[in-house]
N, CA, C and O atoms as a Tripos MOL2 file, in Angstrom:
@<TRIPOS>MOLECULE
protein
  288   287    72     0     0
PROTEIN
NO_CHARGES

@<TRIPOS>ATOM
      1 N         -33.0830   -4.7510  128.8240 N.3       1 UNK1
      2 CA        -31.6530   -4.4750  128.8680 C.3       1 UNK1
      3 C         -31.1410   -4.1150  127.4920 C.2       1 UNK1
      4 O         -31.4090   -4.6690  126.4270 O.2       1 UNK1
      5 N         -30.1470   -2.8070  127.7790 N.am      2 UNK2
      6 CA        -29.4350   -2.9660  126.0650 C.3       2 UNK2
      7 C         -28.4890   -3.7260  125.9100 C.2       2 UNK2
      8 O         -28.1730   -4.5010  126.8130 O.2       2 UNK2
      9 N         -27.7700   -3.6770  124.6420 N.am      3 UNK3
     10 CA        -26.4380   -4.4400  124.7910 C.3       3 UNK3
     11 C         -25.1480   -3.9560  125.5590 C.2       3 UNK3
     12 O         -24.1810   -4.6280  125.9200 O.2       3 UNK3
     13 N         -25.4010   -2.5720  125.7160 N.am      4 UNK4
     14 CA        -24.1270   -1.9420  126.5640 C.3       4 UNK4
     15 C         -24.1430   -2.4380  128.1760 C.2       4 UNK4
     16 O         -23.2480   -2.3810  129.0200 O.2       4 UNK4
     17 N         -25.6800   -3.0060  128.2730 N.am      5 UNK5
     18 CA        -25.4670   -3.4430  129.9640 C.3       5 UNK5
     19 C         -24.7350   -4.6600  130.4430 C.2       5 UNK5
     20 O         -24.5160   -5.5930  129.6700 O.2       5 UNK5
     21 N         -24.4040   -4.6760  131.5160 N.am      6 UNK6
     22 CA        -23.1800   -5.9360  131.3050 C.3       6 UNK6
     23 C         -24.1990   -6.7200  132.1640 C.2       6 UNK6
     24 O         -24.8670   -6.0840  132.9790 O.2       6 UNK6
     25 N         -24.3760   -8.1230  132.0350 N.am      7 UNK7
     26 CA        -24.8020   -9.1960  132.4760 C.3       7 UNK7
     27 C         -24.4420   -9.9760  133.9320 C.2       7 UNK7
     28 O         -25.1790  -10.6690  134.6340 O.2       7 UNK7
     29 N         -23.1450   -9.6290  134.1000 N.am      8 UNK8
     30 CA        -22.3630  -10.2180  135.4210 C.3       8 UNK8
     31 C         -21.9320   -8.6280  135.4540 C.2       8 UNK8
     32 O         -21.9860   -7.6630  134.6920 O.2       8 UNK8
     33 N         -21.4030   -8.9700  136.9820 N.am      9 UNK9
     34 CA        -21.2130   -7.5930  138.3120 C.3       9 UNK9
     35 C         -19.1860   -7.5420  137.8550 C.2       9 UNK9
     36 O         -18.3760   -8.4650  137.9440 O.2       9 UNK9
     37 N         -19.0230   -6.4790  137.5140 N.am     10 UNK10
     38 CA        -17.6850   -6.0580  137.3320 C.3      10 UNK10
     39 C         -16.9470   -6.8040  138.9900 C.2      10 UNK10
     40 O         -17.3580   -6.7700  140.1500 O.2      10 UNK10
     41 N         -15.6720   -7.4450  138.3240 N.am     11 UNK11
     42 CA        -14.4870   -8.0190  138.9000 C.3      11 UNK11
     43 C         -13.5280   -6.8480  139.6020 C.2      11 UNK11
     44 O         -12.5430   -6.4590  138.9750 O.2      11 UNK11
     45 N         -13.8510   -6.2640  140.9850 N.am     12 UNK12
     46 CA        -12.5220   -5.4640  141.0650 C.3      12 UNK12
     47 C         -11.4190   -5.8930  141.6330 C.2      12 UNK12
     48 O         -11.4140   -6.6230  142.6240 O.2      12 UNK12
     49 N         -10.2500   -5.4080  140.9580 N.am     13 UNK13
     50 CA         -9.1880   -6.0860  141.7240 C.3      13 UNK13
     51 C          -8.5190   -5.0760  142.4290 C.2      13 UNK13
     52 O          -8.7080   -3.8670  142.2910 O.2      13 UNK13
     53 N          -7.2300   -5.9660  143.6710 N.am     14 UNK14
     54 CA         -7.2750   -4.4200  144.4630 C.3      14 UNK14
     55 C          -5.5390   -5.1950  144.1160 C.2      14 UNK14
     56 O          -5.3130   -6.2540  143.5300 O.2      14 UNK14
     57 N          -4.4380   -4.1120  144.7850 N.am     15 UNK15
     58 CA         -2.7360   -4.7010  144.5590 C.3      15 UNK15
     59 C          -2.7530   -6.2240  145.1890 C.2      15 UNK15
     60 O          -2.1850   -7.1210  144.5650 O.2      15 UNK15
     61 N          -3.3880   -6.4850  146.3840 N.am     16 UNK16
     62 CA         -3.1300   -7.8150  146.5720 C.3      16 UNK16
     63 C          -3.8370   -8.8270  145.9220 C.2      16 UNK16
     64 O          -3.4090   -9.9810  145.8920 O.2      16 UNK16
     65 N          -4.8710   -8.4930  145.4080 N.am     17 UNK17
     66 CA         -5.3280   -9.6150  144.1390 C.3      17 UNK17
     67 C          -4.8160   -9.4020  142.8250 C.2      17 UNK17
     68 O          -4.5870  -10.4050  142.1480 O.2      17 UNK17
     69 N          -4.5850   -8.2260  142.3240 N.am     18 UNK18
     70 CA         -4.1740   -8.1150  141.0620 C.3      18 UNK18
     71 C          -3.5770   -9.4540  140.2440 C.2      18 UNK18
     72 O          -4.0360  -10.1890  139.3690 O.2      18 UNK18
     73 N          -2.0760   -9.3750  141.1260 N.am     19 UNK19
     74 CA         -1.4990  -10.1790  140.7010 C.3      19 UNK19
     75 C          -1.3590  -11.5400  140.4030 C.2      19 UNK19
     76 O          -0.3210  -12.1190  140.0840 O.2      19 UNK19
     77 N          -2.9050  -12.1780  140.5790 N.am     20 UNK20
     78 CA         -3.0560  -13.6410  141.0950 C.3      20 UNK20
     79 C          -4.4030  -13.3750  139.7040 C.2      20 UNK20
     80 O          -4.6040  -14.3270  138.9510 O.2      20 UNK20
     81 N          -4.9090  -12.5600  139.5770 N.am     21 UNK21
     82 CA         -6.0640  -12.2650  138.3690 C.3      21 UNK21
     83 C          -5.5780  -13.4560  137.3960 C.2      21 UNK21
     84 O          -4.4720  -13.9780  137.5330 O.2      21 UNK21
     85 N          -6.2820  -13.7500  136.6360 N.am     22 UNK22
     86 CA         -6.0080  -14.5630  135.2500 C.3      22 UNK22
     87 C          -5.4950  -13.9970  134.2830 C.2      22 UNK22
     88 O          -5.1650  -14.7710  133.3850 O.2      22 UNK22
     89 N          -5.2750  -12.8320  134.0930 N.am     23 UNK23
     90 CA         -5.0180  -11.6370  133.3760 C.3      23 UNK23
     91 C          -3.9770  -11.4010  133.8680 C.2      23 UNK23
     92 O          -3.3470  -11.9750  132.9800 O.2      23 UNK23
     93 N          -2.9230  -10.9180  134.7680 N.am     24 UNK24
     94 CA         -1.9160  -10.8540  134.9990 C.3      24 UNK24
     95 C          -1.0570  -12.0440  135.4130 C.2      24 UNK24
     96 O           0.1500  -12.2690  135.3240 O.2      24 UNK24
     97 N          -2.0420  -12.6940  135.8710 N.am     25 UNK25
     98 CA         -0.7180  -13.9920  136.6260 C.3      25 UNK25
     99 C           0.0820  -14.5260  135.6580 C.2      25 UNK25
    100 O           1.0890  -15.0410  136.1440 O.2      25 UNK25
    101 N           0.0020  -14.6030  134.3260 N.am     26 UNK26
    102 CA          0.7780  -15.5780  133.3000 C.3      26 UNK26
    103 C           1.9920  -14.6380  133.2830 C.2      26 UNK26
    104 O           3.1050  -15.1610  133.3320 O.2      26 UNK26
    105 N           1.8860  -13.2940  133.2180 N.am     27 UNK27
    106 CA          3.1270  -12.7900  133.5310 C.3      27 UNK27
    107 C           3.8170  -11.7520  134.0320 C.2      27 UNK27
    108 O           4.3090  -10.7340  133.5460 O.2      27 UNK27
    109 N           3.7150  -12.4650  135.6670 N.am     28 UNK28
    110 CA          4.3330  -12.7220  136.5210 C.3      28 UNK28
    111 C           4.5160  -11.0300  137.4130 C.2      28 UNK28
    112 O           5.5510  -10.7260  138.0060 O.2      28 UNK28
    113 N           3.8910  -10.5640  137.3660 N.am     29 UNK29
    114 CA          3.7170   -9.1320  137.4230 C.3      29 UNK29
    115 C           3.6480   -9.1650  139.5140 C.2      29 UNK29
    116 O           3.0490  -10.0390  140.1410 O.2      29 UNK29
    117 N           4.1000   -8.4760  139.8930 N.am     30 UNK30
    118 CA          4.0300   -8.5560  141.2020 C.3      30 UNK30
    119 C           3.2970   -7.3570  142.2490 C.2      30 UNK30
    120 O           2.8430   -6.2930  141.8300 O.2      30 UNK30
    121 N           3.2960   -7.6200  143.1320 N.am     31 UNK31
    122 CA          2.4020   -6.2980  143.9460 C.3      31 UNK31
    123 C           3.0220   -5.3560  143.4750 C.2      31 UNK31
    124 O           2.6600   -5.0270  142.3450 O.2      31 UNK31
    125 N           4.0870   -4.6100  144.0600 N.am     32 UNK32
    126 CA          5.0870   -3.9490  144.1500 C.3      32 UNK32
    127 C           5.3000   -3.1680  142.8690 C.2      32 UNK32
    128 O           5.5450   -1.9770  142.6750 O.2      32 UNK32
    129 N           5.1260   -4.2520  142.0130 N.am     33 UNK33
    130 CA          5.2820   -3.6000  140.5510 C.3      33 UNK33
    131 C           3.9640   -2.6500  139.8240 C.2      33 UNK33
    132 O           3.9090   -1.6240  139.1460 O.2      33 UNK33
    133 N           3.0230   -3.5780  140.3590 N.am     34 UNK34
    134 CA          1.7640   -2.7780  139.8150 C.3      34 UNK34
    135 C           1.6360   -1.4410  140.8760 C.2      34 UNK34
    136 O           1.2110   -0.4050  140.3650 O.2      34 UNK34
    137 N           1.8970   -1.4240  141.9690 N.am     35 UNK35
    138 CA          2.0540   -0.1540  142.9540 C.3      35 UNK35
    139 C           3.2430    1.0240  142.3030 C.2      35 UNK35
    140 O           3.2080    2.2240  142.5750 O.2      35 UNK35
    141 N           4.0060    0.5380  141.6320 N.am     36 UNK36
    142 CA          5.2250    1.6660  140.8870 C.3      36 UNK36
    143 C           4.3570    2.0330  139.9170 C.2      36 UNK36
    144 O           4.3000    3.2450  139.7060 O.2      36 UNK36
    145 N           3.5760    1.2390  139.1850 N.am     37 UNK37
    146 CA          3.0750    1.4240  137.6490 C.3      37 UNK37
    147 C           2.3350    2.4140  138.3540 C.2      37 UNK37
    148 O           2.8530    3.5270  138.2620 O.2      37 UNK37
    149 N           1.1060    2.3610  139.1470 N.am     38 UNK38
    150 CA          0.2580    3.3180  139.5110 C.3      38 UNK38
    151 C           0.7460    4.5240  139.8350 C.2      38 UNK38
    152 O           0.2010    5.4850  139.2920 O.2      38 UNK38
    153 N           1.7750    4.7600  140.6990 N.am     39 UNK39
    154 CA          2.6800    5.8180  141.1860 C.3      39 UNK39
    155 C           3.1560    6.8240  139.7490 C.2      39 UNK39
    156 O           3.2780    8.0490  139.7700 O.2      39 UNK39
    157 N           3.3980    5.8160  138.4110 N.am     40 UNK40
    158 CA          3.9740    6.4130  137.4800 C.3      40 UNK40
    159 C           3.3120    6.6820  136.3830 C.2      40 UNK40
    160 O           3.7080    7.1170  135.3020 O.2      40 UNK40
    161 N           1.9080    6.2830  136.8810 N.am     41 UNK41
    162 CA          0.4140    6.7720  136.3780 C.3      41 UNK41
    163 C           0.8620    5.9620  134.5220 C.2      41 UNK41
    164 O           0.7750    6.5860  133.4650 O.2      41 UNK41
    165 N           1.3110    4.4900  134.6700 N.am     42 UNK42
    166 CA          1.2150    3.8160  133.5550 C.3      42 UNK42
    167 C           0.1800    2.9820  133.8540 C.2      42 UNK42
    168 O           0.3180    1.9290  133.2330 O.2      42 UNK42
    169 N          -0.9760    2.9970  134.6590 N.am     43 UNK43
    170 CA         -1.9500    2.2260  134.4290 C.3      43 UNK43
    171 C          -3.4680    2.6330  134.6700 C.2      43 UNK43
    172 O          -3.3910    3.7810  135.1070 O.2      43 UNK43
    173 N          -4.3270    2.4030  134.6290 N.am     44 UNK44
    174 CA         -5.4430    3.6150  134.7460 C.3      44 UNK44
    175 C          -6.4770    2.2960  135.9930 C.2      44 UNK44
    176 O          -6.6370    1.0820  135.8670 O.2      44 UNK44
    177 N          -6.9570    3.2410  137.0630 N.am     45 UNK45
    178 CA         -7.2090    2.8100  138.1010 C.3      45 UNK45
    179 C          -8.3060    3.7760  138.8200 C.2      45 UNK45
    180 O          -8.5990    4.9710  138.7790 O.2      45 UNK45
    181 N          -8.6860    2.7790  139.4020 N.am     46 UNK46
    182 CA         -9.8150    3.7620  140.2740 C.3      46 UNK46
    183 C          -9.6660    3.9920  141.5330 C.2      46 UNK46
    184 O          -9.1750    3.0310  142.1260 O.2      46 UNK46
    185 N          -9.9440    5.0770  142.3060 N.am     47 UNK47
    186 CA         -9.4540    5.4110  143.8390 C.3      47 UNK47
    187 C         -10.5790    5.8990  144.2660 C.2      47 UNK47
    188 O         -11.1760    6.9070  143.8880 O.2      47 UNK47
    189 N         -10.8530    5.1090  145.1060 N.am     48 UNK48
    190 CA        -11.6550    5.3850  146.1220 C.3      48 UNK48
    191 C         -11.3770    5.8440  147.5320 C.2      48 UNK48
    192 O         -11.1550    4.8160  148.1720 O.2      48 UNK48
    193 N         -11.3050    6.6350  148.1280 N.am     49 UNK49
    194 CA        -10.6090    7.1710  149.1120 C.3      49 UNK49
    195 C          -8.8690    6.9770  149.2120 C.2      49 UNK49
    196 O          -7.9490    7.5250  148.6050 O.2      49 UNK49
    197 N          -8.9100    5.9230  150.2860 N.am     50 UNK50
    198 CA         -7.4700    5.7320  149.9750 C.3      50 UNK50
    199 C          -7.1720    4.4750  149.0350 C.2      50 UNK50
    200 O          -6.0600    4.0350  148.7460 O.2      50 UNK50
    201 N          -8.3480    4.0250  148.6460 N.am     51 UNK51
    202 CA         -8.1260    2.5390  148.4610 C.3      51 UNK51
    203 C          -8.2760    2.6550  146.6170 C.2      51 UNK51
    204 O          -8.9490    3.4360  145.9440 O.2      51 UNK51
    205 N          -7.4440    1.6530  146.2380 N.am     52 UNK52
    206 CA         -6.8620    1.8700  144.9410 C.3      52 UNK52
    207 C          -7.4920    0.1050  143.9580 C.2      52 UNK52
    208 O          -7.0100   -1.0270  144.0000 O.2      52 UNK52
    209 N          -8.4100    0.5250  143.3790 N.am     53 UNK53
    210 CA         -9.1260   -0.4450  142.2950 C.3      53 UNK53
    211 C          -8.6160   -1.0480  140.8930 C.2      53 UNK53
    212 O          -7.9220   -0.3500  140.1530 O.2      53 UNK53
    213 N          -8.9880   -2.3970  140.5370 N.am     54 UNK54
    214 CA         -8.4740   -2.3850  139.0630 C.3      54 UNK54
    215 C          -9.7060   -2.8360  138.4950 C.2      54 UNK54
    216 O         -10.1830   -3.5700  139.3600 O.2      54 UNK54
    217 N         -10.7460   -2.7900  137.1870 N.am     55 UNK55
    218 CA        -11.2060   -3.4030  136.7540 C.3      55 UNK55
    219 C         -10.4890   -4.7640  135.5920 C.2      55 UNK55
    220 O          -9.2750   -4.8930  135.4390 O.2      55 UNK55
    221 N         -11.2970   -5.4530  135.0470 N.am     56 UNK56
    222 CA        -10.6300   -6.3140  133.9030 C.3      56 UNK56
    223 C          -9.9730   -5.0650  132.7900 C.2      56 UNK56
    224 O          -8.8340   -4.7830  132.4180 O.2      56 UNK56
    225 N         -11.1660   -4.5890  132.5420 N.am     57 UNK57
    226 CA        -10.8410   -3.3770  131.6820 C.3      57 UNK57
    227 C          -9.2290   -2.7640  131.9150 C.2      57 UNK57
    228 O          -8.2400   -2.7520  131.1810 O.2      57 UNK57
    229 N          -9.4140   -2.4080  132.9150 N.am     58 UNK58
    230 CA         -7.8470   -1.9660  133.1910 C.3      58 UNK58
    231 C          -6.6180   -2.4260  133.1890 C.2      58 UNK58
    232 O          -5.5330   -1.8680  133.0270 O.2      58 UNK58
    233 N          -7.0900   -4.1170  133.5000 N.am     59 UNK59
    234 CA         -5.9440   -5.6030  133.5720 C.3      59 UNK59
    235 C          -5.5250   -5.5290  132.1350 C.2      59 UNK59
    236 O          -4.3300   -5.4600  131.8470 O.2      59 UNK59
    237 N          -6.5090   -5.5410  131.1820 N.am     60 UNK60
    238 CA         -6.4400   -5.9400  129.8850 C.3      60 UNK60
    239 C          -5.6850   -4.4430  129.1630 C.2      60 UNK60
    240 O          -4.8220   -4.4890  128.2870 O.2      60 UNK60
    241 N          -6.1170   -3.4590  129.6280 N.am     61 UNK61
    242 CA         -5.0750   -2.5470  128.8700 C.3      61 UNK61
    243 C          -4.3670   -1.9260  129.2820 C.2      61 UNK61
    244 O          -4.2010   -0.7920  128.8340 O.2      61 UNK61
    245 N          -3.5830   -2.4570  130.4070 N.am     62 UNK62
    246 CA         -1.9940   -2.9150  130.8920 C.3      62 UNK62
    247 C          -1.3440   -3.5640  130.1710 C.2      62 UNK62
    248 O          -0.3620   -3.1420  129.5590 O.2      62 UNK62
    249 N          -2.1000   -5.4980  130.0940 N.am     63 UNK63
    250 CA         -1.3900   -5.9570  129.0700 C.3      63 UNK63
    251 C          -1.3250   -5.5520  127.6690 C.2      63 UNK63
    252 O          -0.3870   -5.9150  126.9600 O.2      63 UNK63
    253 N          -2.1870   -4.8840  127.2750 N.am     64 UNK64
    254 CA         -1.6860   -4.2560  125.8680 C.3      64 UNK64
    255 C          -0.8990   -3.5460  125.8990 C.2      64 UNK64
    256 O          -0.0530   -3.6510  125.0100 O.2      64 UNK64
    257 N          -0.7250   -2.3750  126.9830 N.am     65 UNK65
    258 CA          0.3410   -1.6640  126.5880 C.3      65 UNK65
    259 C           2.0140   -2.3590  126.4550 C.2      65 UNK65
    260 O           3.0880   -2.0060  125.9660 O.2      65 UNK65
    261 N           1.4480   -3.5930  127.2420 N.am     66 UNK66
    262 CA          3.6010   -4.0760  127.0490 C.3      66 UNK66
    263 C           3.6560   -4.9940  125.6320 C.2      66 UNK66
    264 O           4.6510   -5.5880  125.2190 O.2      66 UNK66
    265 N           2.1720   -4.9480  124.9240 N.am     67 UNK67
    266 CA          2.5040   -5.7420  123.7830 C.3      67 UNK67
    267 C           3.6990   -5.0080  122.6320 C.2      67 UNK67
    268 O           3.8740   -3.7910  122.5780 O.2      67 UNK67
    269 N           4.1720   -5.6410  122.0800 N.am     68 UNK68
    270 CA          5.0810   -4.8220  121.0930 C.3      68 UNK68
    271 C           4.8830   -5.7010  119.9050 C.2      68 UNK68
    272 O           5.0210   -6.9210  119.8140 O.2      68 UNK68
    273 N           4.3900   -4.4640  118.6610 N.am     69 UNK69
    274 CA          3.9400   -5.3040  116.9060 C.3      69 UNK69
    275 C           4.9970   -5.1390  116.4420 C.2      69 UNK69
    276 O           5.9740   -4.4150  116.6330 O.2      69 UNK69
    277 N           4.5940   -6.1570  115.5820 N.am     70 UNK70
    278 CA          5.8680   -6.3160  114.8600 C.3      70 UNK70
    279 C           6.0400   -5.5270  113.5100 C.2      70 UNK70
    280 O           5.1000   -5.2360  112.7710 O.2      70 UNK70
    281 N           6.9990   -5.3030  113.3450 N.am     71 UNK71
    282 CA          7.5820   -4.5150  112.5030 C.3      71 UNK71
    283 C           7.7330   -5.1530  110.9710 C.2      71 UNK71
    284 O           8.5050   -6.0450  110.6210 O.2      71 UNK71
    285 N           6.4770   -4.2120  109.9260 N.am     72 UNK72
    286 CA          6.2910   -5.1200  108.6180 C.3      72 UNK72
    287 C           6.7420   -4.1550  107.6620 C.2      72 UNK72
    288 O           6.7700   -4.4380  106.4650 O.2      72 UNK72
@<TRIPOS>BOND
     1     1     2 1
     2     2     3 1
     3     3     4 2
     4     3     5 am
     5     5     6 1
     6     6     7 1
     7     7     8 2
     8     7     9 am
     9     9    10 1
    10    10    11 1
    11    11    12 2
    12    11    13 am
    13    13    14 1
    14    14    15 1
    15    15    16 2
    16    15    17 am
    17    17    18 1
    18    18    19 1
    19    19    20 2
    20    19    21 am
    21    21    22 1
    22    22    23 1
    23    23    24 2
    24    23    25 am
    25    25    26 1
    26    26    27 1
    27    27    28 2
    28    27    29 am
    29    29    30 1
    30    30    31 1
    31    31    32 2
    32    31    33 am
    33    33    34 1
    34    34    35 1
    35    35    36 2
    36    35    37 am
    37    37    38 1
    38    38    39 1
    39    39    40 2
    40    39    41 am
    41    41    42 1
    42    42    43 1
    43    43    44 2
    44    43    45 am
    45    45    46 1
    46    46    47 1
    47    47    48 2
    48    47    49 am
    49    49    50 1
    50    50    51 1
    51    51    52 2
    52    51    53 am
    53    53    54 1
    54    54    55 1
    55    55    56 2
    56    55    57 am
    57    57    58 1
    58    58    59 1
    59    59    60 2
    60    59    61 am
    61    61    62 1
    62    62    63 1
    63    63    64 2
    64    63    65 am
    65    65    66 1
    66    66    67 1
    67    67    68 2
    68    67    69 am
    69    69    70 1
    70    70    71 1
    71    71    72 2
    72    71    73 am
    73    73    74 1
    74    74    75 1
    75    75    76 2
    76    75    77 am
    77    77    78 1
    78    78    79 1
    79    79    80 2
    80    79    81 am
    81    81    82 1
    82    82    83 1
    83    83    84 2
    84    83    85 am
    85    85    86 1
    86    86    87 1
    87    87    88 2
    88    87    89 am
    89    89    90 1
    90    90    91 1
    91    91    92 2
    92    91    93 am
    93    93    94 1
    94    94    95 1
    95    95    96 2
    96    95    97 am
    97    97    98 1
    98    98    99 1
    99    99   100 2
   100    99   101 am
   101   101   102 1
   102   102   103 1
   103   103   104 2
   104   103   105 am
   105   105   106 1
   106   106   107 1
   107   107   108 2
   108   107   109 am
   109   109   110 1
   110   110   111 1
   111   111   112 2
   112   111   113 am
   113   113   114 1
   114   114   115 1
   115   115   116 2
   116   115   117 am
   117   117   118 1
   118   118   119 1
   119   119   120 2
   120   119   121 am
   121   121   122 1
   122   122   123 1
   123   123   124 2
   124   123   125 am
   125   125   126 1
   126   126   127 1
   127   127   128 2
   128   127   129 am
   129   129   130 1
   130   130   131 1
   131   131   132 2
   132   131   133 am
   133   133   134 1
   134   134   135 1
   135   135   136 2
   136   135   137 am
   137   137   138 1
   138   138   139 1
   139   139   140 2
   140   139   141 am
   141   141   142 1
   142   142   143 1
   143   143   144 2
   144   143   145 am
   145   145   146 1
   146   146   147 1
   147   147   148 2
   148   147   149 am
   149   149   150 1
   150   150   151 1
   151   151   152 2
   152   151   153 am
   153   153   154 1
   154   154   155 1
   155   155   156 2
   156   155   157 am
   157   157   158 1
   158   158   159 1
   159   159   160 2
   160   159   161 am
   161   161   162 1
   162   162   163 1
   163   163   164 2
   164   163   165 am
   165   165   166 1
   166   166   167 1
   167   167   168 2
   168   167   169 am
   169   169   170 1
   170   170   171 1
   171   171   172 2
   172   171   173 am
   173   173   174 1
   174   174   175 1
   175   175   176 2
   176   175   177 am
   177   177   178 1
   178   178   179 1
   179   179   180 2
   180   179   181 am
   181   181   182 1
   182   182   183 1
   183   183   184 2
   184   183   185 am
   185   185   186 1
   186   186   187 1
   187   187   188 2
   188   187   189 am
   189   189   190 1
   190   190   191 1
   191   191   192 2
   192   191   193 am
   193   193   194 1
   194   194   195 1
   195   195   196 2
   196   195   197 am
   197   197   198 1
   198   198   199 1
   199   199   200 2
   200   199   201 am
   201   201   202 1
   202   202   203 1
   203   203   204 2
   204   203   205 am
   205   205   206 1
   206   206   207 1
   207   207   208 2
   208   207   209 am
   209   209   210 1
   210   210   211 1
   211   211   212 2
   212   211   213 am
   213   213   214 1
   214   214   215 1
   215   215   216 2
   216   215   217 am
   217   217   218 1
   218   218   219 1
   219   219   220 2
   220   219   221 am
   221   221   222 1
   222   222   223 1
   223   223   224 2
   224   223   225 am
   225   225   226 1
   226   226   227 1
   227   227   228 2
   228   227   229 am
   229   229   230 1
   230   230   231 1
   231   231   232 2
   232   231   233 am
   233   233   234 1
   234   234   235 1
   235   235   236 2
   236   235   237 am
   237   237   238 1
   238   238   239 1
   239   239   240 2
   240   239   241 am
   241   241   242 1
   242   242   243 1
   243   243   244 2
   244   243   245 am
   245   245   246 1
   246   246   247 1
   247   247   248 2
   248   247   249 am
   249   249   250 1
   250   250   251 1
   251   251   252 2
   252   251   253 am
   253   253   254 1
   254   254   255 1
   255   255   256 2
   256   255   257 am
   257   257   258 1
   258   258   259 1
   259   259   260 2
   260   259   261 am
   261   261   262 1
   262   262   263 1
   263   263   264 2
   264   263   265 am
   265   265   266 1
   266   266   267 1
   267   267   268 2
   268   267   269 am
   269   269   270 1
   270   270   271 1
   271   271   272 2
   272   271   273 am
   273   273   274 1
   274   274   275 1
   275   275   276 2
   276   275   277 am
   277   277   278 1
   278   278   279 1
   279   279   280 2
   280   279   281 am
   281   281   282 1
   282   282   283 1
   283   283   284 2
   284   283   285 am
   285   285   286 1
   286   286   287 1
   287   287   288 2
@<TRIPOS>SUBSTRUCTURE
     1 UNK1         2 RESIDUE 1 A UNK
     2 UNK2         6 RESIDUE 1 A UNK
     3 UNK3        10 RESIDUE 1 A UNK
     4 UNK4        14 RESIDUE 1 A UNK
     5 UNK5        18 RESIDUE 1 A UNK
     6 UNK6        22 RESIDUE 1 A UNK
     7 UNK7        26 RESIDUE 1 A UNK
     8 UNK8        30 RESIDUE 1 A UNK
     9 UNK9        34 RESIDUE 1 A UNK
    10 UNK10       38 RESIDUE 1 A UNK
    11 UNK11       42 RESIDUE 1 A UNK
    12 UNK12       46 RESIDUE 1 A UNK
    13 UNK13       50 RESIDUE 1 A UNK
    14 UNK14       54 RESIDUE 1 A UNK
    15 UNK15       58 RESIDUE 1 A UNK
    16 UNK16       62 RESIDUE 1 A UNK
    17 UNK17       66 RESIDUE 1 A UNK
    18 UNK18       70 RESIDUE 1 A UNK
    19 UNK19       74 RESIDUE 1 A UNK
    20 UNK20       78 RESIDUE 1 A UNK
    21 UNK21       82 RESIDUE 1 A UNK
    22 UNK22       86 RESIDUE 1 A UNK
    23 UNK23       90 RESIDUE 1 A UNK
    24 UNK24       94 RESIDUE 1 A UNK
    25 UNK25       98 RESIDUE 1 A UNK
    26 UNK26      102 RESIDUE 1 A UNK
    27 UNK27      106 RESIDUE 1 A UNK
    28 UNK28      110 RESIDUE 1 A UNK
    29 UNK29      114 RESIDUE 1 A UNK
    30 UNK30      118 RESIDUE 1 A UNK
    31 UNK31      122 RESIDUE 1 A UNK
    32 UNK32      126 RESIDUE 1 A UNK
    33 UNK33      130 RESIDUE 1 A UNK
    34 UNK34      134 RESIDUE 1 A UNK
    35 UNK35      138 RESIDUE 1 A UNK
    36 UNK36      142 RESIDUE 1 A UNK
    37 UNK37      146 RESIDUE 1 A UNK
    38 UNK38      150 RESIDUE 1 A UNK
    39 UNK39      154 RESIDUE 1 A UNK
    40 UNK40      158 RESIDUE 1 A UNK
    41 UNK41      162 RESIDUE 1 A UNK
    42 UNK42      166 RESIDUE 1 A UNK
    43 UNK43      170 RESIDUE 1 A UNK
    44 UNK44      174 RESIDUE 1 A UNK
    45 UNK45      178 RESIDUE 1 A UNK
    46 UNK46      182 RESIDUE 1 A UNK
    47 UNK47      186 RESIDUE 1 A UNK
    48 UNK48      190 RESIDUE 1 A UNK
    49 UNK49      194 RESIDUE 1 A UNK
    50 UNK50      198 RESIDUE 1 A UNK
    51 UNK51      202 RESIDUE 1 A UNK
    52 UNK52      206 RESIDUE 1 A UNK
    53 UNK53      210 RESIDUE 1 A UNK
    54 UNK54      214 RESIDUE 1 A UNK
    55 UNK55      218 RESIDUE 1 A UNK
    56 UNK56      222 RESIDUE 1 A UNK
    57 UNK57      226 RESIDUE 1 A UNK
    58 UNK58      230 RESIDUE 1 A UNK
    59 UNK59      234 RESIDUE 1 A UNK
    60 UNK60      238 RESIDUE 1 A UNK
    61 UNK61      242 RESIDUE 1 A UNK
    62 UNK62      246 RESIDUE 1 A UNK
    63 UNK63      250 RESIDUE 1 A UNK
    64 UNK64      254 RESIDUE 1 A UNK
    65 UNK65      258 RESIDUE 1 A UNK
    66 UNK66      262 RESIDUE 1 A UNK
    67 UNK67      266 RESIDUE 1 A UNK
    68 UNK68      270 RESIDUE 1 A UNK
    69 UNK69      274 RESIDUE 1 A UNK
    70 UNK70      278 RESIDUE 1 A UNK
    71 UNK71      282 RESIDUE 1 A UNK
    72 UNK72      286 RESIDUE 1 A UNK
């Protein structure tokens, strides 16, 4: 194995788990909401036919994008 191979089987999340993830649940993010985000193509996702995927990868740079630095 190299180091780029991942060890454990990728986590997908779908809108009705999303929001319960460990990664989103602290804040407070709801179905509905992550279904607008996708619609408004602020989150990057995978589609499989009709059916609409999240990896961690994707959880995690969601929450970065609402981080805001501070100003030095």
């Amino acid at each position: 194995m190299t180091s780029k191979t991942r060890t454990t089987d990728p986590q997908l999340w779908t809108y009705a788990t999303a929001p319960g993830s460990p990664i989103l649940a602290p804040l407070g993010i709801s179905e509905r909401q992550l279904r607008r985000m996708v619609e408004n193509r602020k989150v990057d996702h995978l589609k499989i036919g009709h059916r609409v995927f999240f990896t961690d990868d994707h959880l995690h740079a969601l929450v970065e994008s609402f981080t805001v630095r501070a100003a030095r």
